[in-house]
C-alpha positions as CSV (number, residue, x, y, z in Angstrom):
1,X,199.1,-20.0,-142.2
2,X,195.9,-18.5,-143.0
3,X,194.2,-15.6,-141.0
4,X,190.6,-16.0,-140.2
5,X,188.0,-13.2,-138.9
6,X,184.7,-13.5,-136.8
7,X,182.8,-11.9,-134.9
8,X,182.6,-14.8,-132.4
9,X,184.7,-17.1,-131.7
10,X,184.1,-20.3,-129.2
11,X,187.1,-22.1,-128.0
12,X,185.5,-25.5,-127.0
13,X,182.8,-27.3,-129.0
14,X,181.0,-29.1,-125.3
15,X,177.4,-28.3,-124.2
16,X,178.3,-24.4,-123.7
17,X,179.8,-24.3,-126.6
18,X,177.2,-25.4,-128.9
19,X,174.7,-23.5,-127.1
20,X,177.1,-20.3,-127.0
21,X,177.3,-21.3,-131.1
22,X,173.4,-21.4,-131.9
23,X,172.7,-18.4,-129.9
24,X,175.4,-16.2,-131.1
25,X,174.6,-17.4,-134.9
26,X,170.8,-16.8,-134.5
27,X,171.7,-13.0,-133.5
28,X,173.6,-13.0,-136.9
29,X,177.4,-12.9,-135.8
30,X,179.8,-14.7,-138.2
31,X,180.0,-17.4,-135.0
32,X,182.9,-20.3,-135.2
33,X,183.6,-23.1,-132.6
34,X,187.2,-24.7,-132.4
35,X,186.6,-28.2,-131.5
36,X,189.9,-30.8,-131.2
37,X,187.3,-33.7,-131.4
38,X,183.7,-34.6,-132.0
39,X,181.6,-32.0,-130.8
40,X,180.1,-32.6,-127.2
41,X,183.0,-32.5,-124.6
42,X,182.2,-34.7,-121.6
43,X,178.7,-35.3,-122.1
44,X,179.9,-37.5,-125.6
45,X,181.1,-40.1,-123.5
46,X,177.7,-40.3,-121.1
47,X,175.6,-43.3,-122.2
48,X,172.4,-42.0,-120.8
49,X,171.0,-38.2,-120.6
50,X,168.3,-39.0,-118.0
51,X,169.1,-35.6,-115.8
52,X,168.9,-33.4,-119.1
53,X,165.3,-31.5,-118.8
54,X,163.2,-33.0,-121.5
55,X,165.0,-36.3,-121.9
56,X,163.9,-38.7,-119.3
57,X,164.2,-41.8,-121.7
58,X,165.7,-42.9,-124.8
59,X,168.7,-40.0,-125.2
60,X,172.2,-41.1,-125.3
61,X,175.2,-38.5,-124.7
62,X,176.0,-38.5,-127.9
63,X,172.5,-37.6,-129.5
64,X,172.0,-35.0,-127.2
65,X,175.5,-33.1,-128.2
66,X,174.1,-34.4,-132.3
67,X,171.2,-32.3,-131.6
68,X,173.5,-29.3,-130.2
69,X,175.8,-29.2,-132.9
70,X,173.2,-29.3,-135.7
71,X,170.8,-26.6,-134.3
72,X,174.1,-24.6,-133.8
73,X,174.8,-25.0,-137.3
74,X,171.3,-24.6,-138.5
75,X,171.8,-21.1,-137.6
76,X,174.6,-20.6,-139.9
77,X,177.3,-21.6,-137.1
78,X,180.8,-23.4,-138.2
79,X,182.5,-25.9,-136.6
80,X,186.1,-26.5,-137.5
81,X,187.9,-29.3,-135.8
82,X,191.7,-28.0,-134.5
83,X,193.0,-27.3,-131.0
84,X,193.7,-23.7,-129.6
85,X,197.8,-23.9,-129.1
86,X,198.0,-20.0,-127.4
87,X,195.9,-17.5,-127.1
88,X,196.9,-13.3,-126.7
89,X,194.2,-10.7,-125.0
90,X,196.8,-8.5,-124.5
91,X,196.5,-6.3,-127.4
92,X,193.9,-4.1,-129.2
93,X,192.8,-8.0,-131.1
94,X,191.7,-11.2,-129.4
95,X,194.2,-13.3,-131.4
96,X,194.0,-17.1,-131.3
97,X,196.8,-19.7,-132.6
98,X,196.0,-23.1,-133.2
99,X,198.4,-26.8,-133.4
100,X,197.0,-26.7,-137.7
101,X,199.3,-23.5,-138.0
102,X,195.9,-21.0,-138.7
103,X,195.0,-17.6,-136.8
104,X,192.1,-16.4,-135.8
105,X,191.1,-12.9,-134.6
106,X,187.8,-12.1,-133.0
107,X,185.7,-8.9,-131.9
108,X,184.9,-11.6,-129.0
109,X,186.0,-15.0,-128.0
110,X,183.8,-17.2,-126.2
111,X,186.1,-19.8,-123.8
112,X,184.1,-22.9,-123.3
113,X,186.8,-25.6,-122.9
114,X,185.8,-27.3,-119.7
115,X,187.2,-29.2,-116.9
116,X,187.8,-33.1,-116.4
117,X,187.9,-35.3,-113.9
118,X,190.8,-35.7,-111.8
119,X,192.1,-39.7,-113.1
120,X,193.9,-42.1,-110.9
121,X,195.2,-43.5,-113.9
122,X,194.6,-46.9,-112.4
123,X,194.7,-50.3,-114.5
124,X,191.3,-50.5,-115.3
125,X,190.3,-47.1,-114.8
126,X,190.3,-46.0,-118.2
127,X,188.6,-49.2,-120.1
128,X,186.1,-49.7,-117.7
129,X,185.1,-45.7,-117.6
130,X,181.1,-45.6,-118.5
131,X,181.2,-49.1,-117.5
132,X,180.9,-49.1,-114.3
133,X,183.6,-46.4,-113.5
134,X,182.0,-42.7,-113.0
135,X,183.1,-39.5,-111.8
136,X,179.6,-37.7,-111.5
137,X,177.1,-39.2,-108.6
138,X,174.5,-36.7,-109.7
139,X,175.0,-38.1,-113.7
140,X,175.1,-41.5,-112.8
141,X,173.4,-42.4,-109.5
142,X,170.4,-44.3,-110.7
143,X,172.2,-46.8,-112.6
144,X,173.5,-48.3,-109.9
145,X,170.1,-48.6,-107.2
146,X,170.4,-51.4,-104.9
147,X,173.7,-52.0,-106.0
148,X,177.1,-52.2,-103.7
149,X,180.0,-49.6,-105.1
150,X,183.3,-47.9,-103.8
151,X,183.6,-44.4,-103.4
152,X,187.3,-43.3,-103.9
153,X,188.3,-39.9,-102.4
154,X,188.0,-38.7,-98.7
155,X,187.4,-34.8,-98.8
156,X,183.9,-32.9,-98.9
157,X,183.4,-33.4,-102.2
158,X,183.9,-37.2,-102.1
159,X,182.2,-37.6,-98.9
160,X,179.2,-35.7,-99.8
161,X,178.9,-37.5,-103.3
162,X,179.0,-40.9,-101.3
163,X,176.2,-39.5,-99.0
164,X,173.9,-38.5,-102.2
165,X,174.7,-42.2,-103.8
166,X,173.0,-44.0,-100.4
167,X,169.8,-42.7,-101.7
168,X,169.8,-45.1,-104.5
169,X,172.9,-47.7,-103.6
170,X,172.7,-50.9,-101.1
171,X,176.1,-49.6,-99.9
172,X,179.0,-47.5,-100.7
173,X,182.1,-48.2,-99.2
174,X,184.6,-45.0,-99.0
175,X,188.5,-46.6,-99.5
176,X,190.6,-44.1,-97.0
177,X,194.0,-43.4,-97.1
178,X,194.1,-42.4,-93.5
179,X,193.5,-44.0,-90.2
180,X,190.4,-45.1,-89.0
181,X,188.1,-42.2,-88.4
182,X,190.3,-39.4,-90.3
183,X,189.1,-37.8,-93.1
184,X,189.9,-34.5,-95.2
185,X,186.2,-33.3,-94.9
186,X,184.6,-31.1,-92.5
187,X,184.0,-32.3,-89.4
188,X,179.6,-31.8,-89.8
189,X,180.5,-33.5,-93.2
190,X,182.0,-36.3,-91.2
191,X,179.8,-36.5,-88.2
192,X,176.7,-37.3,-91.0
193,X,178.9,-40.0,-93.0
194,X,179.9,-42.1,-90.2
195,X,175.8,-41.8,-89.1
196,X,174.4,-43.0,-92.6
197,X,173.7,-46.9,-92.1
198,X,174.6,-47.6,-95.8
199,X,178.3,-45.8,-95.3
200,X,181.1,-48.6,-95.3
201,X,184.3,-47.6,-94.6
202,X,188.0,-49.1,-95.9
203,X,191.0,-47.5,-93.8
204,X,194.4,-47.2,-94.3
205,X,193.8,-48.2,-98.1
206,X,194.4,-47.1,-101.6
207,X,193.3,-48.8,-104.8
208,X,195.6,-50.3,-106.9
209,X,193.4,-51.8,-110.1
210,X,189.7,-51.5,-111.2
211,X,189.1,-55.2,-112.2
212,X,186.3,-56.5,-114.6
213,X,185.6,-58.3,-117.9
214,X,183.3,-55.3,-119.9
215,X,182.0,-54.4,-116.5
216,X,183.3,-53.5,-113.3
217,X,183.1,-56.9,-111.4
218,X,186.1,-55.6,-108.0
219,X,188.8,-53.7,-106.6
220,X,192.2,-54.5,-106.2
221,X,192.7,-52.9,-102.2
222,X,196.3,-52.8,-100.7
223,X,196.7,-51.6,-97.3
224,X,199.2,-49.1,-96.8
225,X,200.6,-50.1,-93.4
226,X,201.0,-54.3,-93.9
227,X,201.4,-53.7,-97.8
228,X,198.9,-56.7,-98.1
229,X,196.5,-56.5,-101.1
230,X,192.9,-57.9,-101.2
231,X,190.1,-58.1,-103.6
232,X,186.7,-56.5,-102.9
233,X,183.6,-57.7,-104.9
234,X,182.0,-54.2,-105.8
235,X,179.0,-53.1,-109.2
236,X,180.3,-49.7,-109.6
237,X,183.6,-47.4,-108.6
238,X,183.0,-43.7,-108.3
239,X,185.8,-41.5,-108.7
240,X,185.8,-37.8,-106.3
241,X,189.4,-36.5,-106.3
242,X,188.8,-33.2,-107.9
243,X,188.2,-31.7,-111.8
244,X,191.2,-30.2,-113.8
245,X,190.1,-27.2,-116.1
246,X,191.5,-27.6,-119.5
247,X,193.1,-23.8,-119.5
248,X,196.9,-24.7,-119.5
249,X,196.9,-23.0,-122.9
250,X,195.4,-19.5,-121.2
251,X,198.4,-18.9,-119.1
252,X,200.3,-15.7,-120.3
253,X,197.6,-14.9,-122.6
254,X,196.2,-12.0,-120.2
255,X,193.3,-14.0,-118.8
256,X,193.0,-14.3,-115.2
257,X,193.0,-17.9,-113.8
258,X,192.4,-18.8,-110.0
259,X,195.2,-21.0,-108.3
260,X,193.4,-24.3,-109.5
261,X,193.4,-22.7,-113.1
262,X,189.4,-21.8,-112.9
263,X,188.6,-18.9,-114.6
264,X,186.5,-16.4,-112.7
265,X,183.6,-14.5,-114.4
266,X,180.8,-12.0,-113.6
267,X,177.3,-12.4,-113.6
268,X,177.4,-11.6,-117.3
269,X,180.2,-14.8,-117.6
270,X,182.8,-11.9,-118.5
271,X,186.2,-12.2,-117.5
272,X,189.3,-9.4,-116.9
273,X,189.4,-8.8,-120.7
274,X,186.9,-6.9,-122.1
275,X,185.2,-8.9,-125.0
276,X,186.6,-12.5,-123.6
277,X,184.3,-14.3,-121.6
278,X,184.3,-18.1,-120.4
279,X,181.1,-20.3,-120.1
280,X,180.9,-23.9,-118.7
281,X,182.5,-25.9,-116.5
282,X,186.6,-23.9,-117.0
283,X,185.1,-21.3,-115.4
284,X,184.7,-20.8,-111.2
285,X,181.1,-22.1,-110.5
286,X,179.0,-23.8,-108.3
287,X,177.2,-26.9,-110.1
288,X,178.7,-28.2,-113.1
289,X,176.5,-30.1,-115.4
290,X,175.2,-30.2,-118.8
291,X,172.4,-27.8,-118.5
292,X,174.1,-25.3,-116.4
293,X,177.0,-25.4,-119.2
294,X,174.0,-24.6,-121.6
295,X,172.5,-22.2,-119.6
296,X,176.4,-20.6,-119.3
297,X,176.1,-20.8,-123.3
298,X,173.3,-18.6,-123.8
299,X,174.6,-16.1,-121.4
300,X,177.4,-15.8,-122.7
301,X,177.1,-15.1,-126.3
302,X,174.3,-13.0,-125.5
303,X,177.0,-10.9,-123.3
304,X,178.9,-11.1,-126.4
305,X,176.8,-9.9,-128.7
306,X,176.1,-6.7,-126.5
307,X,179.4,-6.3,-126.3
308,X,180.2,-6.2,-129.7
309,X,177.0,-4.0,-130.4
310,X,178.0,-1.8,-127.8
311,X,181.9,-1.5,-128.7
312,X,181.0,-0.6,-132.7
313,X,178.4,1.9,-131.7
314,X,180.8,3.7,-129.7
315,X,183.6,3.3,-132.1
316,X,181.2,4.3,-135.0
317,X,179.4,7.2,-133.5
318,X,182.5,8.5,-131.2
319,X,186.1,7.7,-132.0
320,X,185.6,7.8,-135.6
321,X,183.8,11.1,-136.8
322,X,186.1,13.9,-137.8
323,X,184.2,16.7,-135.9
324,X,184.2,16.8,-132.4
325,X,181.4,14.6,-130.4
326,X,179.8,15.7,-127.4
327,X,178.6,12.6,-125.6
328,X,176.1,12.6,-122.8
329,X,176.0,10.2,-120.6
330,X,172.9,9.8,-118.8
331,X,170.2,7.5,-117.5
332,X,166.4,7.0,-117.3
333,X,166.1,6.9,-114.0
334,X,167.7,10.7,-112.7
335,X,165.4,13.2,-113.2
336,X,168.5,15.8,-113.8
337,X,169.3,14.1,-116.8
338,X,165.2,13.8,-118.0
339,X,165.3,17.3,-117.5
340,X,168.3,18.8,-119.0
341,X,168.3,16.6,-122.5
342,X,166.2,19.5,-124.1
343,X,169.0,21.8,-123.4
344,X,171.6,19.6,-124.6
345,X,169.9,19.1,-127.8
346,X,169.3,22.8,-128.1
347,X,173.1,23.5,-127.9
348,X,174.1,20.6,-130.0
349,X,171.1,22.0,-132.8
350,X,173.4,25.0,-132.9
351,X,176.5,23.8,-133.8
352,X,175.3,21.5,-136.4
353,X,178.1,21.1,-138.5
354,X,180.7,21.5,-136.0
355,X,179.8,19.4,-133.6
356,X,178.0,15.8,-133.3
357,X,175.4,14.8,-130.1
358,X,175.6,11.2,-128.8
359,X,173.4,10.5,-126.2
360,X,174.3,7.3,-123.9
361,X,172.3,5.6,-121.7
362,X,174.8,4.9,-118.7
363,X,173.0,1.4,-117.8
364,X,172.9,0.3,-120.8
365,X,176.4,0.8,-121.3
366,X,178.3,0.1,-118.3
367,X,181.2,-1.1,-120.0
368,X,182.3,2.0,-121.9
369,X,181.3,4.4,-118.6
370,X,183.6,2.5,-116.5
371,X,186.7,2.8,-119.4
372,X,186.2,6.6,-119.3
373,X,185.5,7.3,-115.7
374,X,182.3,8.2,-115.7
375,X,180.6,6.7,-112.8
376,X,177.8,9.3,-112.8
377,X,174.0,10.1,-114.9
378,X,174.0,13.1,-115.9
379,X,178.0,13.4,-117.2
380,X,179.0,15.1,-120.6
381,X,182.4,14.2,-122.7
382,X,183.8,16.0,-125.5
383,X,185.9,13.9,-127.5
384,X,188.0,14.5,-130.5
385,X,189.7,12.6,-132.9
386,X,188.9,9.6,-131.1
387,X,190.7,10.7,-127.7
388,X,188.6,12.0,-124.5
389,X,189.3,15.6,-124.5
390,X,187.5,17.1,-121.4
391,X,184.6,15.6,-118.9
392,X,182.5,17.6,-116.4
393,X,179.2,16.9,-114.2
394,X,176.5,17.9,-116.4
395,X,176.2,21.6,-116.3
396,X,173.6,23.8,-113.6
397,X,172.5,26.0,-116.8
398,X,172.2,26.0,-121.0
399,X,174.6,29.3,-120.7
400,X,177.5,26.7,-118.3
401,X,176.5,24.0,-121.1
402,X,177.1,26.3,-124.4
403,X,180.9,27.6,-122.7
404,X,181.8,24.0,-122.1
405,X,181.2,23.3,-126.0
406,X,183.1,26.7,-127.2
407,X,186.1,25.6,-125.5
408,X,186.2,22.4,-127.4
């Protein structure tokens, strides 16, 4: 088993991954992406990029996510291919195991593994996928104007996708499990579907097989109350019965999951563990697509690379130096601490030798405020030997200021 250290590394080798990749790389971290196949996730198997800023015409899936991986690794980025088996944030390391045996330990890990379409695992379904078959109205739409389709799925997602399709389809026929008129989506969702002249409607069905010869050509329909099965002629079948995020590995590894296994993230795309964060469409969000999952890239290694900057400063200029650090935390924007800097150099001048300054701006570093309690500008620590020895609201006079630092 062999042990491998980065600065950065990116579980998931998709469209946030690569960008995560390029932009951590280009700040100069040792960067790394685990990939189990070709780089490019989902937007591999998508024939056409016509949705992708830039790319109206002429840009397959596959180029596209070419492109990402060889800018990435223009920057000095590696891409190893191997699958993540387990992962454990639980400890002072972010430790990562993968099915080829090897280890790899992080400042920061980067998890950009994504979320697939719920399958029906109908006959058909698979083989005809990118033929015809689609699970993403918004990817897809325009290939089938003026074209007849079904829609399978009866929620809000499904309902609404089938709404957005009737802009460029002749008709798309929702297949319904229920009786006539019941559906799983809101009622205002409802109301609008059973409005829109190009809605058809198929009650009391499922689909049993996705039939076609290279294309999808019908559906196999079998009516759940006489059992009888029909065939309807239909050019496309779009798929709406929810995404799966890929996170199974995740669970017990300390990284909060939501009950559908979505990992929720800040602003910043950080999660619960300090120096993991999750870009893309595994995490909770509200549009997934290619150049959201980019965007999510960027952000995150950027994040990451603060992080890392800000942890190794601290660690450097804090926790490590033998004498004792006095550490003032305090921000641009409060006049108390704009005033009373001078002083706090003054006292810190004086014990040079025996004492250390570090000034921290408390914006800046949010992070390591919020692990030592200090949820106020001005604050000053003493710390020694690593360990927080005594905090206090920044100190009325010099003469307070210059007791505080004797004691330490």
């Amino acid at each position: 088993m062999a042990v491998i250290e980065r600065d950065v590394v990116i579980i998931g080798g998709g469209p946030a991954g690569l960008a995560a990749a390029m932009y951590a790389a280009r700040a100069k971290l040792s960067t790394l992406v685990i990939e189990k196949a070709n780089p490019g996730g989902q937007c591999r198997t998508t024939y056409s990029m016509e949705n992708y800023p830039g790319f109206a015409r002429g840009m397959t899936g596959p180029e596209l996510m070419d492109r990402f991986a060889d800018h990435a690794k223009e920057f000095g980025a590696e891409i190893v291919r191997d699958a993540v088996a387990s992962a454990d944030f639980t400890g002072d390391e972010h430790v990562l195991r993968t099915a080829k045996g090897d280890e790899y330990r992080a400042k920061a890990v980067i998890v950009a593994v994504g979320a697939e379409p719920r399958t029906l695992n109908l006959p058909g379904e698979h083989e005809l996928r990118g033929k015809g078959v689609s699970y993403c109205a918004t990817c897809d739409a325009d290939f089938f104007e003026d074209l007849d389709i079904v829609v399978i799925g009866n929620g809000d997602a499904a309902v609404e996708e089938a709404m957005y399709l009737t802009k460029f389809v002749n008709s798309a026929t929702m297949i319904v499990v229920h009786d006539e008129g019941v559906l799983d989506a809101t009622a205002i969702i409802r109301d609008r579907a059973f409005k829109n002249p190009k809605m058809k409607w198929v009650w009391n069905s499922v689909v049993e097989e996705i039939n076609g010869d290279g294309i999808v050509e019908s559906v196999t329909l079998r009516n759940i109350k006489t059992n009888e099965s029909t065939e309807l002629p239909t050019n496309g079948v779009f798929v709406f019965v929810g995404t799966v995020p890929k996170t199974d590995f995740l669970r017990g590894s300390g990284l909060e999951l939501d009950a559908r296994g979505y990992v929720p993230t800040t602003a910043q795309l950080e999660t619960n563990v300090p120096g993991v964060f999750c870009a893309g469409d595994a995490r909770v969000k509200y549009l997934r697509q290619v150049v959201t999952a980019a965007a999510d890239g960027a952000i995150a290694a950027v994040a990451a690379e603060k992080y890392i900057h800000e942890e190794e400063t601290f660690r450097e200029s804090v926790l490590e130096p033998e004498l004792p650090v006095m550490v003032a935390f305090w921000s641009p924007t409060s006049q108390a601490s704009l005033d009373f800097l001078p002083a706090v150099e003054r006292v810190a001048s004086r014990r040079q030798g025996q004492m250390e300054l570090v000034k921290i701006d408390i914006y800046k570093n949010q992070r390591v405020a919020k692990r030592y309690g200090i949820e106020t500008a001005p604050t000053i620590a003493f710390f020694r030997g690593g360990e927080l020895i005594e905090k206090a609201p920044w100190p009325t006079t010099e003469h307070d200021l210059e007791l505080e630092a004797d004691r330490i």
